[in-house]
MIFIKE-535794 format. One line per field, with one value per atom (N, C-alpha, C): atom name; residue number from 0; y, x, z. Coordinates in Angstrom, 1 decimal, decimal comma. Layout:
% MIFIKE-535794
name <- CA; ...
resi <- NUM; ...
c2 <- Y; ...
c1 <- X; ...
c3 <- Z; ...
***
This chain:
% MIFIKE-535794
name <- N; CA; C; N; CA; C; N; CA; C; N; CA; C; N; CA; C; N; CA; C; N; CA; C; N; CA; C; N; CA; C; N; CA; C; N; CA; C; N; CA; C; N; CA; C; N; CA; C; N; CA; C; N; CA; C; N; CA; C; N; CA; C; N; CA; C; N; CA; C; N; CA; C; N; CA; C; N; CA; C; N; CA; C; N; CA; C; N; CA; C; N; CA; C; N; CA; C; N; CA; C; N; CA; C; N; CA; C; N; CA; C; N; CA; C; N; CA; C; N; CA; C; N; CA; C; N; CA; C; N; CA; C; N; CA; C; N; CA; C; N; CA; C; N; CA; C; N; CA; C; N; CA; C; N; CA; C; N; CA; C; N; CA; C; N; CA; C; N; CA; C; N; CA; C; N; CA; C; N; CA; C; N; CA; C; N; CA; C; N; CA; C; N; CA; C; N; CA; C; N; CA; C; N; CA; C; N; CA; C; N; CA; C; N; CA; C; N; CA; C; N; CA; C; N; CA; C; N; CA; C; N; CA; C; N; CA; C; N; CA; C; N; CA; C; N; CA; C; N; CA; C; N; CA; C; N; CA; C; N; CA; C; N; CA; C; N; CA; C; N; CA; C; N; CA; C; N; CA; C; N; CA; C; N; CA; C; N; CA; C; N; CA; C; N; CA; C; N; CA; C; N; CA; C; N; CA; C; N; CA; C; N; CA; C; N; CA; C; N; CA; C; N; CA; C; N; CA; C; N; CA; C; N; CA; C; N; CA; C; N; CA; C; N; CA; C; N; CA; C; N; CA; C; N; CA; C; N; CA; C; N; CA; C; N; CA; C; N; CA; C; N; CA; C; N; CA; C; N; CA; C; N; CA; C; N; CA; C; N; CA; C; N; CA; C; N; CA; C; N; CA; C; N; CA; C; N; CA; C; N; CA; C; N; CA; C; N; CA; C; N; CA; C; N; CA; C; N; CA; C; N; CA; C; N; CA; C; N; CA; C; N; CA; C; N; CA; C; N; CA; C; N; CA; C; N; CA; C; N; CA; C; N; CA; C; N; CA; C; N; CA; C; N; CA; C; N; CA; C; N; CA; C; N; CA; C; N; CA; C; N; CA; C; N; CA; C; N; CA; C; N; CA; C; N; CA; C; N; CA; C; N; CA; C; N; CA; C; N; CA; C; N; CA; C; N; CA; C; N; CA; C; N; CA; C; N; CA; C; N; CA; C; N; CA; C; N; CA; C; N; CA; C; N; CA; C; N; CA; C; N; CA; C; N; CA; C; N; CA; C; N; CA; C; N; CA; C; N; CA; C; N; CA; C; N; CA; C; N; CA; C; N; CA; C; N; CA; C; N; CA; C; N; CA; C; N; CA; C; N; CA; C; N; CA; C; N; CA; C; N; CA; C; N; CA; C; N; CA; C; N; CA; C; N; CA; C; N; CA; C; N; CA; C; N; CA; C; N; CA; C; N; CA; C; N; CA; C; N; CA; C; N; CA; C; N; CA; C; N; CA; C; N; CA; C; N; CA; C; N; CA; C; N; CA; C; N; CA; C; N; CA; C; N; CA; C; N; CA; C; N; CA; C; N; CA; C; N; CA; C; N; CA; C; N; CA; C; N; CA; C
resi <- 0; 0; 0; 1; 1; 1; 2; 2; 2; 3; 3; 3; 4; 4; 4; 5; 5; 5; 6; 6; 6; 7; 7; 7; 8; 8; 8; 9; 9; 9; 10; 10; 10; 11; 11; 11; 12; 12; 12; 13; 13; 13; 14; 14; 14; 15; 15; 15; 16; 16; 16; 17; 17; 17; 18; 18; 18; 19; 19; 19; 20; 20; 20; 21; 21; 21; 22; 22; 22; 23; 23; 23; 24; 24; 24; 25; 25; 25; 26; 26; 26; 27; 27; 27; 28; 28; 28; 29; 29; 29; 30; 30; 30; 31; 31; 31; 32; 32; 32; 33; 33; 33; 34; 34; 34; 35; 35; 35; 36; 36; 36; 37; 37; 37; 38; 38; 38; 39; 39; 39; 40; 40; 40; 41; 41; 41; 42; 42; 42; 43; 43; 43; 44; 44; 44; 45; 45; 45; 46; 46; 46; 47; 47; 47; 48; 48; 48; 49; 49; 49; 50; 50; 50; 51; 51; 51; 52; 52; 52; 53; 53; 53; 54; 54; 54; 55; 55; 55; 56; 56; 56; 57; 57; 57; 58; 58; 58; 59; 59; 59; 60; 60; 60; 61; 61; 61; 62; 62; 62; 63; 63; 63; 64; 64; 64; 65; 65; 65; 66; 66; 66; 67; 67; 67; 68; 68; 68; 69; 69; 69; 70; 70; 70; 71; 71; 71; 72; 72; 72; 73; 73; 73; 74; 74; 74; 75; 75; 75; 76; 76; 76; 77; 77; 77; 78; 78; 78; 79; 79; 79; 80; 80; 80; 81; 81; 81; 82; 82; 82; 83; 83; 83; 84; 84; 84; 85; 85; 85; 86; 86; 86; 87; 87; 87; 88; 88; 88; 89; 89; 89; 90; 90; 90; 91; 91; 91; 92; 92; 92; 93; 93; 93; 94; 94; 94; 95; 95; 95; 96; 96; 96; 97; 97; 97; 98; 98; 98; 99; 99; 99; 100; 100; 100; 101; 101; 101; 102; 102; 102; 103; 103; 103; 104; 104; 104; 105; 105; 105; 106; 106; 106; 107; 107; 107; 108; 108; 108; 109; 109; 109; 110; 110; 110; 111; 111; 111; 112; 112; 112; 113; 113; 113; 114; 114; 114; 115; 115; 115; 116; 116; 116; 117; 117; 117; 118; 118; 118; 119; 119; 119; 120; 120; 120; 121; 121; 121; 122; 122; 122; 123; 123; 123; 124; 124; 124; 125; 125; 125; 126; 126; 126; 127; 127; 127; 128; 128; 128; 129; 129; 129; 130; 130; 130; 131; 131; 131; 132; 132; 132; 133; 133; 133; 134; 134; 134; 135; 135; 135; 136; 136; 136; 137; 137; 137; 138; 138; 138; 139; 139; 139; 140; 140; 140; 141; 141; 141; 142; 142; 142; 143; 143; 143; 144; 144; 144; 145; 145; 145; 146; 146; 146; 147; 147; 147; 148; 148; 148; 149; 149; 149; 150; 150; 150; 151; 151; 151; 152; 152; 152; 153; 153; 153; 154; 154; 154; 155; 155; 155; 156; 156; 156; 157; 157; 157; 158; 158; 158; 159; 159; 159; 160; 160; 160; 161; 161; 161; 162; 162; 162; 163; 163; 163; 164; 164; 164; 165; 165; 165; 166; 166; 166; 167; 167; 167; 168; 168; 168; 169; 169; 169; 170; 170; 170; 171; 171; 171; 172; 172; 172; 173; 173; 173; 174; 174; 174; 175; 175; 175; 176; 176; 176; 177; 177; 177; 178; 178; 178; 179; 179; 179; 180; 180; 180; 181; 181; 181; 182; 182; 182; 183; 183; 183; 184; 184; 184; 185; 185; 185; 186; 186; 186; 187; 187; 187; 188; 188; 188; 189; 189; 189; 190; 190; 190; 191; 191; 191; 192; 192; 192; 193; 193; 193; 194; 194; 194; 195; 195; 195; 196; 196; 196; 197; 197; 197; 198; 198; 198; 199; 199; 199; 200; 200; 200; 201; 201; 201; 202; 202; 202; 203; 203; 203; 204; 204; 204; 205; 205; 205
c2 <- 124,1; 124,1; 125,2; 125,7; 126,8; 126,7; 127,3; 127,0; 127,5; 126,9; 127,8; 128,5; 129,9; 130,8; 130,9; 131,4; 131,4; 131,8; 131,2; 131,3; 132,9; 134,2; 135,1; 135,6; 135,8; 135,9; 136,6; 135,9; 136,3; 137,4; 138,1; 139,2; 139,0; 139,6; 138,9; 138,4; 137,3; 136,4; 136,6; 136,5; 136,1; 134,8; 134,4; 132,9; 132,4; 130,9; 130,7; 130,9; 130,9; 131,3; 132,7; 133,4; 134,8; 135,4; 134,4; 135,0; 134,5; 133,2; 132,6; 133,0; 134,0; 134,7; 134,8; 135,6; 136,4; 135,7; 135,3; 135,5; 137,2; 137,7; 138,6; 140,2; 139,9; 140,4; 141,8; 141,1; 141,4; 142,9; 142,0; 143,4; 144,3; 144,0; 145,4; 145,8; 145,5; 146,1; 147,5; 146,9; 147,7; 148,8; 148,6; 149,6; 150,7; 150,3; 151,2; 152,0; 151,2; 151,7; 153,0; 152,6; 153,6; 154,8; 154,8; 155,4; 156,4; 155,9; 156,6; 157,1; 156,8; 157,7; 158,6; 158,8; 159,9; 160,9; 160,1; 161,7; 162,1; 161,3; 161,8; 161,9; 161,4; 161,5; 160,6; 160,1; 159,3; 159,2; 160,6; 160,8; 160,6; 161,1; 160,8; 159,5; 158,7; 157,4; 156,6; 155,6; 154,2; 153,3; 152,2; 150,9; 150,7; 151,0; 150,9; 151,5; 152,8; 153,3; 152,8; 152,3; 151,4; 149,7; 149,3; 148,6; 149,1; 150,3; 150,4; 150,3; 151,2; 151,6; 150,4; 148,8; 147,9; 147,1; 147,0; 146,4; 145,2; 144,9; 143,7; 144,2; 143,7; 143,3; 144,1; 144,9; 145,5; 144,1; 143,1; 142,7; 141,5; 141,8; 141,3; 141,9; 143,2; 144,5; 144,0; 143,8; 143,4; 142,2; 140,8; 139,5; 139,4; 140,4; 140,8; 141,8; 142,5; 143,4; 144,0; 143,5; 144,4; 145,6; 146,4; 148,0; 148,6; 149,9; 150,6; 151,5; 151,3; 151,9; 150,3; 149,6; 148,5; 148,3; 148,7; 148,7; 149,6; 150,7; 152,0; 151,4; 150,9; 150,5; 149,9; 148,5; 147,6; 148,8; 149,1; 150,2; 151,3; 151,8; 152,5; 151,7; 150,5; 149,1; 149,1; 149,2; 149,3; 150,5; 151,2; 152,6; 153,4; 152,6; 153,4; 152,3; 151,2; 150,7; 150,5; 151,5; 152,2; 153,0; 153,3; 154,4; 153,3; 152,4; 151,5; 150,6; 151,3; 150,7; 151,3; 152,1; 152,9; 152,8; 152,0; 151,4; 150,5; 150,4; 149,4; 150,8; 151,7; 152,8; 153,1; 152,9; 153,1; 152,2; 150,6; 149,8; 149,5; 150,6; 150,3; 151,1; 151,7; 152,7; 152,3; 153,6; 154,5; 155,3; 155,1; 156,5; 157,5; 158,1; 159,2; 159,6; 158,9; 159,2; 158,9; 158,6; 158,5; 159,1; 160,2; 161,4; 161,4; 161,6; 162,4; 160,9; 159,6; 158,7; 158,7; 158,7; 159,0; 159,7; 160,9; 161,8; 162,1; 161,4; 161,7; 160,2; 159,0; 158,2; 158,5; 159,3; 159,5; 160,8; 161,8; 162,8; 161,6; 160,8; 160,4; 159,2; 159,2; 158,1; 159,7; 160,6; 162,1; 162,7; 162,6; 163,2; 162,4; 160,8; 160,2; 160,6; 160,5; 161,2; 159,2; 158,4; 157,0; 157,0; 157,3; 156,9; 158,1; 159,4; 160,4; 160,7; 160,0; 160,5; 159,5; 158,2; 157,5; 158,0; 158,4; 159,1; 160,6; 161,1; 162,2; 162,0; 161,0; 160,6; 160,1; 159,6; 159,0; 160,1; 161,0; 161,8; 163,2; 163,7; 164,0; 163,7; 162,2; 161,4; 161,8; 161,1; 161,6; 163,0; 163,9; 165,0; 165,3; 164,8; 165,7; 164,5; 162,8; 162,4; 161,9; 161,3; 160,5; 159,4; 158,8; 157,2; 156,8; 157,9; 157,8; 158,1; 158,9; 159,3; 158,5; 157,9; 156,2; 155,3; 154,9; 154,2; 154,2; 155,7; 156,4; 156,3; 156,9; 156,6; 155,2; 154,0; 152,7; 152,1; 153,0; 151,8; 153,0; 153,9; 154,7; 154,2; 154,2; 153,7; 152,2; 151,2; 150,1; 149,6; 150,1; 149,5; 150,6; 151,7; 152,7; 153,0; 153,9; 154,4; 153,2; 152,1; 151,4; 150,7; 150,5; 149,5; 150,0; 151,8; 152,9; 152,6; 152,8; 152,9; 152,0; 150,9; 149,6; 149,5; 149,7; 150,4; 151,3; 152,0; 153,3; 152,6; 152,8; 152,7; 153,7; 154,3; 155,7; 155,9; 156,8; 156,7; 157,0; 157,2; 157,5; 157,1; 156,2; 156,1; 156,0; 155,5; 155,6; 157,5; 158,3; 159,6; 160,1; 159,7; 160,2; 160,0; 159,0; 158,2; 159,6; 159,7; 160,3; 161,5; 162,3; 163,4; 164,0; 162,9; 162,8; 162,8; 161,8; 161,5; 162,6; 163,7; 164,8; 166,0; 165,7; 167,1; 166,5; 165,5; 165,0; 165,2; 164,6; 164,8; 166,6; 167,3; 168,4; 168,9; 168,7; 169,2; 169,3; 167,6; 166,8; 167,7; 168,2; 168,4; 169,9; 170,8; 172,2; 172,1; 171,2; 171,2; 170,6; 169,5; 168,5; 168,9; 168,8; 169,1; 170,5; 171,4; 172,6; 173,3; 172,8; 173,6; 174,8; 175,6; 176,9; 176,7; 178,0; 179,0; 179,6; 179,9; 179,2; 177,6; 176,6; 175,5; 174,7; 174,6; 173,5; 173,7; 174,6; 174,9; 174,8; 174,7; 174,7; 173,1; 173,2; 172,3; 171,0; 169,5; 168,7; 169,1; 168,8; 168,6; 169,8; 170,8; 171,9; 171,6; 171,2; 170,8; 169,8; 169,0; 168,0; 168,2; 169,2; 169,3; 170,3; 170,8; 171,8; 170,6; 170,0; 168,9; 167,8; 167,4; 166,5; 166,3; 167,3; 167,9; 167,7; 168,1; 168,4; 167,0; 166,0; 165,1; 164,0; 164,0; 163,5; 163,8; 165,3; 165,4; 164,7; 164,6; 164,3; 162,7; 161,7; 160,1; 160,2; 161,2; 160,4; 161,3; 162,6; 164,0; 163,1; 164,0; 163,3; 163,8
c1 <- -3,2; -2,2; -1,1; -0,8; 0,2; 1,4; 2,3; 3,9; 4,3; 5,2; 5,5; 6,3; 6,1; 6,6; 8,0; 8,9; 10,5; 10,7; 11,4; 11,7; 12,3; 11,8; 12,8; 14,3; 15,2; 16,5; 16,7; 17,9; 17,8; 18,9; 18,9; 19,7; 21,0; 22,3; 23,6; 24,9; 25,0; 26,1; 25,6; 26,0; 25,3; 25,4; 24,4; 24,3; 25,6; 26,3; 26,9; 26,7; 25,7; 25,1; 25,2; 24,9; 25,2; 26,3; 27,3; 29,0; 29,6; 29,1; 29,6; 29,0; 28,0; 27,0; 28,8; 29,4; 30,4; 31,9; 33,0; 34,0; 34,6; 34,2; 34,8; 34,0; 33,2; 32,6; 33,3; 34,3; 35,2; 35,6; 36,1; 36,7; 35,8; 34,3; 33,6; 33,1; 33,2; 32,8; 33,9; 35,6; 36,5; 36,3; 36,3; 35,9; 34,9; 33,9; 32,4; 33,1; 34,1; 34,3; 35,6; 36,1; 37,1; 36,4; 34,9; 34,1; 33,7; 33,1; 32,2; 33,1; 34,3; 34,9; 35,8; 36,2; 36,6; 35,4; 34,4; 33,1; 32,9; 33,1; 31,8; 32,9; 34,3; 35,0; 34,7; 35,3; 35,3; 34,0; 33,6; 32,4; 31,2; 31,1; 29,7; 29,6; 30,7; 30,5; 30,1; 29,3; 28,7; 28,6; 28,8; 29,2; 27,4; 25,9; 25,4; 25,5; 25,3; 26,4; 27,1; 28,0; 29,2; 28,6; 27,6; 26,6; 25,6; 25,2; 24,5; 25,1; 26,5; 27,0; 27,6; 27,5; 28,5; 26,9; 26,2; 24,7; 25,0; 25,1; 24,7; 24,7; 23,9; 23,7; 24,9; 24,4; 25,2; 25,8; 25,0; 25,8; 27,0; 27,3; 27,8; 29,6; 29,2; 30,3; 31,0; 29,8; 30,5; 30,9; 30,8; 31,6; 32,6; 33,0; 34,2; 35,2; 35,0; 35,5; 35,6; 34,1; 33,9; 33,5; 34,1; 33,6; 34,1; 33,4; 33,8; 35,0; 36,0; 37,3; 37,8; 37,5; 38,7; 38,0; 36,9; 36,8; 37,9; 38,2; 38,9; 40,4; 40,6; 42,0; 42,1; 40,9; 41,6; 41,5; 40,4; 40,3; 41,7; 42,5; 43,5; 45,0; 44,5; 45,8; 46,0; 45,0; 44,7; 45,4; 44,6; 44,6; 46,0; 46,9; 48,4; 49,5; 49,0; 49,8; 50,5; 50,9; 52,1; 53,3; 52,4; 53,2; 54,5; 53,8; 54,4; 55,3; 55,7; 56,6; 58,3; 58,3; 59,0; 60,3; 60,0; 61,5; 62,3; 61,7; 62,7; 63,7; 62,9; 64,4; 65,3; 65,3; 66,5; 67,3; 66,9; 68,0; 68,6; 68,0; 68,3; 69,8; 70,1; 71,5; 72,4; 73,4; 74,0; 73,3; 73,2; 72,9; 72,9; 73,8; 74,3; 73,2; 72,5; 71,3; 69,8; 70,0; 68,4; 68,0; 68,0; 67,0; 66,8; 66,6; 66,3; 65,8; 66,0; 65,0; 63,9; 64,1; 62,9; 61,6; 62,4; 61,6; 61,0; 61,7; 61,2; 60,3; 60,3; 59,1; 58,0; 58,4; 57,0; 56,3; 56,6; 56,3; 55,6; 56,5; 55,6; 54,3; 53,9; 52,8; 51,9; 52,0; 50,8; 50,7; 51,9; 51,4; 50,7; 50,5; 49,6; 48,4; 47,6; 46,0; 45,4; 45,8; 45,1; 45,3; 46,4; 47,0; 46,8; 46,7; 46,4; 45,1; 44,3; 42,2; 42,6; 42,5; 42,6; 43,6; 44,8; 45,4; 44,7; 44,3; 43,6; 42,7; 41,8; 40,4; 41,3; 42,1; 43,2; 43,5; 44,2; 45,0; 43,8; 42,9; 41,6; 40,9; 40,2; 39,7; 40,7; 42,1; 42,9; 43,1; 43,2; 43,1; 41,6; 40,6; 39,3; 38,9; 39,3; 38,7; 40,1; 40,1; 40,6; 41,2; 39,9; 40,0; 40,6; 40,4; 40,9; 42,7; 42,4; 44,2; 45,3; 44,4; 45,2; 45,6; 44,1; 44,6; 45,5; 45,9; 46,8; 48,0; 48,3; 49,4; 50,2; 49,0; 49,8; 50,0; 49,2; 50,2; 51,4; 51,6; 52,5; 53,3; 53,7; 54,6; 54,8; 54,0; 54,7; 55,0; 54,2; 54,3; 55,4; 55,6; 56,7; 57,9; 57,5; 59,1; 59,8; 59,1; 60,2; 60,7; 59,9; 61,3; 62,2; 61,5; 62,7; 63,8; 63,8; 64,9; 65,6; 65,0; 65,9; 67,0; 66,7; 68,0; 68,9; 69,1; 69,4; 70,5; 71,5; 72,8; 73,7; 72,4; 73,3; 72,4; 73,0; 72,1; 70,7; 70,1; 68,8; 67,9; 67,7; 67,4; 65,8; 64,6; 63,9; 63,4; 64,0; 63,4; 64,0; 65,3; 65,4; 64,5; 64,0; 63,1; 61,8; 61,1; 60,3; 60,4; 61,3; 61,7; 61,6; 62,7; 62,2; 60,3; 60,1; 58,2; 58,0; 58,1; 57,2; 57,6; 58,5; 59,2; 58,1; 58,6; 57,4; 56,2; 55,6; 53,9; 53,7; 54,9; 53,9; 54,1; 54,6; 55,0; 53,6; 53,6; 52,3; 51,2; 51,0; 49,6; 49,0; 50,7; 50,7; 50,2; 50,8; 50,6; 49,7; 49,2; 48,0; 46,2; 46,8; 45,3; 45,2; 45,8; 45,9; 45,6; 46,8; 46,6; 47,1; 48,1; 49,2; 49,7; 49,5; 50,1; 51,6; 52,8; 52,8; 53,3; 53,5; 53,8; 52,8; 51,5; 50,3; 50,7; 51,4; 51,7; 53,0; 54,1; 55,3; 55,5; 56,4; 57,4; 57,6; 56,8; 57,4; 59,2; 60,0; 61,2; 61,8; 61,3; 61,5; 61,8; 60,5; 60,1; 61,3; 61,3; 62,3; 63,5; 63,8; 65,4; 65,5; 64,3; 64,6; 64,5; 63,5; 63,4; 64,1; 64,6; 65,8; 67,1; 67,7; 68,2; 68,4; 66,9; 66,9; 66,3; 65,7; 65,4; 66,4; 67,7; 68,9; 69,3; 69,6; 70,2; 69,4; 68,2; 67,5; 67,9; 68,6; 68,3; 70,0; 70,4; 72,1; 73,2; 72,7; 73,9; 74,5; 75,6; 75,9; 74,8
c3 <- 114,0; 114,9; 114,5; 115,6; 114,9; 115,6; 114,9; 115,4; 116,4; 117,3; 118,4; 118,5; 119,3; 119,0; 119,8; 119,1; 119,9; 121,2; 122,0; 123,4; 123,2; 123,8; 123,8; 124,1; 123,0; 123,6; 125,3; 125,8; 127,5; 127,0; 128,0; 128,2; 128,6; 128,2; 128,6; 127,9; 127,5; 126,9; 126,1; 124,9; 123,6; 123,3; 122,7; 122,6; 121,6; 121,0; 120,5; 119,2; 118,8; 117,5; 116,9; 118,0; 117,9; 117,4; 118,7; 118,5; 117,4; 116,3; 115,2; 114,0; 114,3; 112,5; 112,1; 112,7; 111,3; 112,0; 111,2; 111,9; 112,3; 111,0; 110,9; 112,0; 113,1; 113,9; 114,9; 115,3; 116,2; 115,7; 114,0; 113,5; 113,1; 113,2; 112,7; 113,7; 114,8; 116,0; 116,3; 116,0; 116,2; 115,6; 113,8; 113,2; 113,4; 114,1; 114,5; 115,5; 116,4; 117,7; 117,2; 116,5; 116,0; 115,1; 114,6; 114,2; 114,8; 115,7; 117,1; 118,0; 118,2; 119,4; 118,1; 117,0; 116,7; 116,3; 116,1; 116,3; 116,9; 117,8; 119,3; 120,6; 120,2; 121,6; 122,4; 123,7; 124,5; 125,4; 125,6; 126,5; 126,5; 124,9; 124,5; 123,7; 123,5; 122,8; 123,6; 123,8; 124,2; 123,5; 124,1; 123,8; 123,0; 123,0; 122,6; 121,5; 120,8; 120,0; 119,3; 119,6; 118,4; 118,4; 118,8; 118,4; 117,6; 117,7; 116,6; 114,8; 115,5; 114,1; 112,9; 114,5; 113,7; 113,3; 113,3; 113,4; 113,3; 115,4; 116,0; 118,0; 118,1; 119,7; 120,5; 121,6; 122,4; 123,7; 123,5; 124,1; 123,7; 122,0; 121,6; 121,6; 122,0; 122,7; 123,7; 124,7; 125,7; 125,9; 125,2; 124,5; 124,6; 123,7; 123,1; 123,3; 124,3; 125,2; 126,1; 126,7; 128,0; 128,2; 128,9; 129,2; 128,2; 128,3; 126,8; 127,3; 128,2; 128,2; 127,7; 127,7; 127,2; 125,4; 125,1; 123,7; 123,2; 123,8; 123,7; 123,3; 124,6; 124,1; 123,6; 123,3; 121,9; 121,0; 120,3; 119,5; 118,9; 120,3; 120,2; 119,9; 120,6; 120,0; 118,4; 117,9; 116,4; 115,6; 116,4; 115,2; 115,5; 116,6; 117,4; 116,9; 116,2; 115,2; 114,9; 113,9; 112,7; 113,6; 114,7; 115,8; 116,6; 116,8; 117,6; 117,0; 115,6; 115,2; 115,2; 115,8; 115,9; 116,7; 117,6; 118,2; 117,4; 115,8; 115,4; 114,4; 114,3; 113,4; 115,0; 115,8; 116,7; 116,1; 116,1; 115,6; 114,8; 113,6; 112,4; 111,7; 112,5; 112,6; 113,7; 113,8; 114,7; 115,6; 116,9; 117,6; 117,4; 116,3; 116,2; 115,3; 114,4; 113,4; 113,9; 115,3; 116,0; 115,8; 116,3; 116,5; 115,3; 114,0; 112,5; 112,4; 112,6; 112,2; 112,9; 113,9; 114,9; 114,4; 114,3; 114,0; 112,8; 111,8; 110,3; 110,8; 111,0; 111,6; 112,0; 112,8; 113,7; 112,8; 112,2; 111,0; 109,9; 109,5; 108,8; 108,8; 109,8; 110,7; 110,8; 111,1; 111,2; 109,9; 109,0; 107,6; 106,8; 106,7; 106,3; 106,7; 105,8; 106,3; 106,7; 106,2; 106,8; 108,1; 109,0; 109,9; 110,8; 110,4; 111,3; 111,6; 110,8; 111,4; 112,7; 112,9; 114,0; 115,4; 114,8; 115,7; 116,6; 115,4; 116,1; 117,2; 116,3; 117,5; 119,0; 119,1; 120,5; 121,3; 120,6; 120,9; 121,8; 121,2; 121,2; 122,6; 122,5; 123,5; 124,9; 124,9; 125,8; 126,5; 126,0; 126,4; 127,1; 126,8; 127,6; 128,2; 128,0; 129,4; 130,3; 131,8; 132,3; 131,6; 131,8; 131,5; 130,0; 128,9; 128,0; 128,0; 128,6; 128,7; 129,4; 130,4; 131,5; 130,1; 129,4; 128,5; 127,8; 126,7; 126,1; 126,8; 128,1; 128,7; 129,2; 129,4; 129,6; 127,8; 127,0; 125,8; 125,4; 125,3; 125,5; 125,9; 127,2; 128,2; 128,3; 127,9; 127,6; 126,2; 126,1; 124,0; 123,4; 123,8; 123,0; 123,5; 124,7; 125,8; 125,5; 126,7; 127,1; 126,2; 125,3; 124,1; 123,4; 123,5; 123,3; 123,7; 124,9; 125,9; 126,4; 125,5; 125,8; 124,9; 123,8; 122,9; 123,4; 123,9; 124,3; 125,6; 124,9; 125,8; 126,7; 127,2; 128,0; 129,5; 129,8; 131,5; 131,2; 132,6; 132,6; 130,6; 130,8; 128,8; 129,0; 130,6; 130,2; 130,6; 131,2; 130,9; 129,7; 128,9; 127,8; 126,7; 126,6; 125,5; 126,0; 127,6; 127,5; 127,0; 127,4; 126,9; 125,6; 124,7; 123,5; 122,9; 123,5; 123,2; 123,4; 124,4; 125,4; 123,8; 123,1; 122,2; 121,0; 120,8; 119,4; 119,6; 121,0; 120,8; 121,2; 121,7; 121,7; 120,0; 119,3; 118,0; 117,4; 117,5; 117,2; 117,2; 118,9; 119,1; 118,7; 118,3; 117,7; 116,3; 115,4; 114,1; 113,7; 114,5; 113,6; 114,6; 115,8; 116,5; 116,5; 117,6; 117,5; 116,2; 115,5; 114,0; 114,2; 115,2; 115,1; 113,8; 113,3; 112,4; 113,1; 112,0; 110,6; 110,8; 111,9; 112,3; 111,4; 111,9; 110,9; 109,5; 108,8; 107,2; 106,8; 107,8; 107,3; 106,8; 105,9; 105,1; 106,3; 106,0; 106,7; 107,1; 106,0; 106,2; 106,9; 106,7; 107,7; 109,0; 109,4; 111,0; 111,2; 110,3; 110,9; 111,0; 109,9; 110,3; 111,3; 112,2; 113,3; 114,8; 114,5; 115,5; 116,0; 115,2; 114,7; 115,9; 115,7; 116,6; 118,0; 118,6; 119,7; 120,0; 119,3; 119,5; 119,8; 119,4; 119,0; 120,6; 120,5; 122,1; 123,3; 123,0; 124,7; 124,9; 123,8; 123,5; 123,9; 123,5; 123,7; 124,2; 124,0; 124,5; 126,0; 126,5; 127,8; 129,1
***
C-alpha cells in the first residue's frame, strides 16, 4: 500500500501554514523588494521577482500587499524613514534657525551611505515611472510637507514647506543622482551654508 499522495497546493491565498512558516516573512519580502527595485527600477521589477529574491511563493507577495505599486510603497514607507523625521527639527528651535536645521537634516539622511542606497532606488523609480512617482509624491505630501507646515506660523506655509522641499530635492538630485561637478564633490558644509539660507527664506521671510 502506498501513501497518498498530497492534494496539490491551489493557486491564490496562501494557506495558513504558509503565512505562519516565519514571523519574520513580511520583513524579508520588504527587504527583497527594496532589493529588486533599486536594481532593476520600478519597471522591470515584479512581484515574482522579489519572490524569488525573498524565497517564498509569489503569492505570498500578494498576502501581504497586493500589487506591486503597493509593495513599492510599503517598501518606500521603509526605506523614506529617516527622511520623515524631519518635521520634528522645525520644533526643536526658533524659526529663525529652520532653515540650517532643516537642511543640515536632510544632508545628513543623503550623506549616510545606509540611508542613501534606498533613497536613491525611490528617487530613481520616481522619475522614470508614473506609478512610482504618485507613490513618492502622496508620502511626500502627507507624511512630510504637511507636518512641515503645520509648524510653520506664517501665510501660505503649505507652499512654503513645498518650496523649501522643491530647493532641497533639486540639490539632492544634482549632487547624489545626477552627480554634477563640482556640486557632487563639494564640502557637505559648504553646500549647507549656501543652502541654508535660501531654505530659511522660502519657510518664514515675509
Amino acid at each position: 500500500m502506498t501513501a497518498a499522495t498530497p492534494a496539490p497546493r491551489r493557486r491564490g491565498r496562501p494557506s495558513r501554514t504558509e503565512t505562519a512558516a516565519s514571523p519574520a516573512t513580511r520583513e524579508v519580502i520588504l527587504a527583497a523588494a527594496r532589493e529588486e527595485f533599486s536594481e532593476r527600477g520600478y519597471e522591470k521589477t515584479s512581484v515574482r521577482g522579489i519572490a524569488k529574491t525573498a524565497g517564498v511563493d509569489p503569492a505570498l507577495v500578494h498576502h501581504y500587499f497586493g500589487t506591486k505599486e503597493q509593495v513599492f510603497e510599503a517598501a518606500v514607507a521603509v526605506a523614506f524613514a529617516p527622511a520623515l523625521e524631519a518635521p520634528s527639527t522645525v520644533e526643536e528651535g526658533p524659526l529663525e534657525g529652520v532653515g540650517e536645521r532643516l537642511t543640515r537634516f536632510i544632508f545628513g539622511v543623503w550623506e549616510n551611505p545606509a540611508t542613501r542606497t534606498p533613497l536613491l532606488a525611490i528617487v530613481r523609480s520616481a522619475v522614470n515611472n508614473e506609478s512610482a512617482a504618485a507613490v513618492f509624491r502622496r508620502l511626500i505630501a502627507t507624511q512630510l510637507l504637511r507636518r512641515i507646515a503645520r509648524q510653520l506660523e506664517v501665510p501660505d506655509p503649505e507652499l512654503r514647506a513645498e518650496l523649501a522641499a522643491a530647493q532641497l530635492v533639486g540639490v539632492a538630485m544634482l549632487r547624489y543622482v545626477i552627480k554634477v561637478e563640482p556640486l557632487a564633490s563639494a564640502d557637505p558644509e559648504q553646500v549647507i551654508a549656501r543652502i541654508a539660507p535660501v531654505v530659511q527664506s522660502h519657510l518664514t521671510s515675509p
